[in-house]
C-alpha angles and dihedrals in degrees: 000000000000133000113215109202113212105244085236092060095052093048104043093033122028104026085048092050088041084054102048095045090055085049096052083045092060096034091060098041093054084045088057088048098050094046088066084244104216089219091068091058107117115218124246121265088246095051084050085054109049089039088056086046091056101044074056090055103050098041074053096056091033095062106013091123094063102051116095117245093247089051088044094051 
């Protein structure tokens, strides 16, 4: 069964609607930006590191048990 779509239709309706919903899209990211949107701020080089240091810390405690004594050491 096909559905065949007037050429009118498709150029006064959906490319219209296709068009404004890109537009919406970019229009709210660039209103996040400008109000300073607390989510794009990047973290520091020192907040990377002891989160990665902790995430150590806790696989260590996780599976201590398992390492052999010469890895561990």
């Amino acid at each position: 069964q096909n559905l065949y779509l007037d050429p009118a239709i498709r150029d006064w309706v959906l490319i219209p609607i296709m068009v404004v919903m890109v537009l919406v899209g970019v229009f709210r990211d660039q209103v996040t930006v400008l109000l300073g949107g607390s989510s794009t701020k990047k973290p520091g080089l020192k907040a990377i590191r002891e989160t990665r240091i902790l995430a150590r810390g806790a696989t260590l405690r996780s599976y201590g048990n398992h390492i052999p004594l010469t890895s561990f050491t």
